[in-house]
C-alpha atoms as an extended CHARMM CRD file, in Angstrom:
* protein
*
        42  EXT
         1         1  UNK       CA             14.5560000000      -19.4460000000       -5.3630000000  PROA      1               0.0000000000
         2         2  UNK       CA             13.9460000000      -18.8200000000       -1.3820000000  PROA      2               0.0000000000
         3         3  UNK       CA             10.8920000000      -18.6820000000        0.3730000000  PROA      3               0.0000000000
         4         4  UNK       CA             10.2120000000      -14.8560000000       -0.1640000000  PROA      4               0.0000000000
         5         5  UNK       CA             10.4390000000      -15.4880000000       -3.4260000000  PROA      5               0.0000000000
         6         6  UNK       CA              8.6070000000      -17.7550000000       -4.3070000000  PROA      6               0.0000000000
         7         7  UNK       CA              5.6530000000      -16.5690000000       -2.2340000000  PROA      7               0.0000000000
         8         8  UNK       CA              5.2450000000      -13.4230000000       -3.7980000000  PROA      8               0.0000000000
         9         9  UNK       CA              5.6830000000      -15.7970000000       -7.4580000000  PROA      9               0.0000000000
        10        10  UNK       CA              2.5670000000      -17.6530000000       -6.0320000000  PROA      10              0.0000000000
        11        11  UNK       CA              0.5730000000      -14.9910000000       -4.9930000000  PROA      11              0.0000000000
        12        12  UNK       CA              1.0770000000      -13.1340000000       -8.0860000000  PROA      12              0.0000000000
        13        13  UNK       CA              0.3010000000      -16.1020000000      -10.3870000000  PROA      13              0.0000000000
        14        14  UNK       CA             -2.6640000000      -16.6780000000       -8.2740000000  PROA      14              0.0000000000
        15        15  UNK       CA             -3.6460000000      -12.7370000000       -8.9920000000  PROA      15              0.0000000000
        16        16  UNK       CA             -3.6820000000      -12.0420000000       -5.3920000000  PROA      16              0.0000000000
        17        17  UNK       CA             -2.6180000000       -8.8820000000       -3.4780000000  PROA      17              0.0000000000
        18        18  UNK       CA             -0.9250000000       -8.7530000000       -0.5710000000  PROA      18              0.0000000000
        19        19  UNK       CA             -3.9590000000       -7.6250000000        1.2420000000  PROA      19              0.0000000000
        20        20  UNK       CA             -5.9980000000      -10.9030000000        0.1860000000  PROA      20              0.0000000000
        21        21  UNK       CA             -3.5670000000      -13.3410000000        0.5130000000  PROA      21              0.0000000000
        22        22  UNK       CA             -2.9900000000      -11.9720000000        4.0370000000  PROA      22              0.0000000000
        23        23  UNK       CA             -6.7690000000      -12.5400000000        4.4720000000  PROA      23              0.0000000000
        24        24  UNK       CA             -6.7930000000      -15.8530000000        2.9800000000  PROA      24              0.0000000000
        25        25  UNK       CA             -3.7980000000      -16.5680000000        6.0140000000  PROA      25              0.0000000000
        26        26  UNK       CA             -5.7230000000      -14.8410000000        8.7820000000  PROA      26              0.0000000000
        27        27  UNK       CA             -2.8470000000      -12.1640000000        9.0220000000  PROA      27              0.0000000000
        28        28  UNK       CA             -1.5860000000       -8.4210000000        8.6440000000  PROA      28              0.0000000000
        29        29  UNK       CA             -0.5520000000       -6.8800000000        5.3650000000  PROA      29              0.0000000000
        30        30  UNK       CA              1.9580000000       -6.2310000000        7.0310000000  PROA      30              0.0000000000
        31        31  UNK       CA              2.7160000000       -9.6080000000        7.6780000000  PROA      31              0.0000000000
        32        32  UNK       CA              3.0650000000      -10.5720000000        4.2030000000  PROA      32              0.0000000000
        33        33  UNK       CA              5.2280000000       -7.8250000000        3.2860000000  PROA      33              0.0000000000
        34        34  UNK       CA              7.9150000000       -8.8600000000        5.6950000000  PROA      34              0.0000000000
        35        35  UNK       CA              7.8640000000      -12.4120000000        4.2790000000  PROA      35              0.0000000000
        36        36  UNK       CA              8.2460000000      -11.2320000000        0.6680000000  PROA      36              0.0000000000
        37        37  UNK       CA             10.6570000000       -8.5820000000        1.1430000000  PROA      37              0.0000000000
        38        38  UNK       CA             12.8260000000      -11.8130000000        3.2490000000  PROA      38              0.0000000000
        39        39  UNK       CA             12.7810000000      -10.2310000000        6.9240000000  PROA      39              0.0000000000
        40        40  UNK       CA             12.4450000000      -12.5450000000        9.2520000000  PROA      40              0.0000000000
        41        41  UNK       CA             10.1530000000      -11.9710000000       12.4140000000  PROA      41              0.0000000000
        42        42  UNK       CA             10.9810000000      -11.8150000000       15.8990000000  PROA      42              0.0000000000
């Protein structure tokens, strides 16, 4: 299981969307959507 992977597990188990995890983290949506989906920032 990668990283993207197992975030969006963990936030799911945890009942979370990606709009209040991202809170919880103090970033974008956005943000959390690129980690889950496995794209990498630059």
């Amino acid at each position: 299981m990668d990283l993207s992977e197992k975030l969006y597990t963990l936030r799911r188990q945890s009942g979370l969307s990606q709009e209040q995890l991202a809170e919880k983290l103090g970033v974008s949506r956005q943000a959390v959507s690129k980690w889950e989906s496995g794209v990498s920032h630059s």
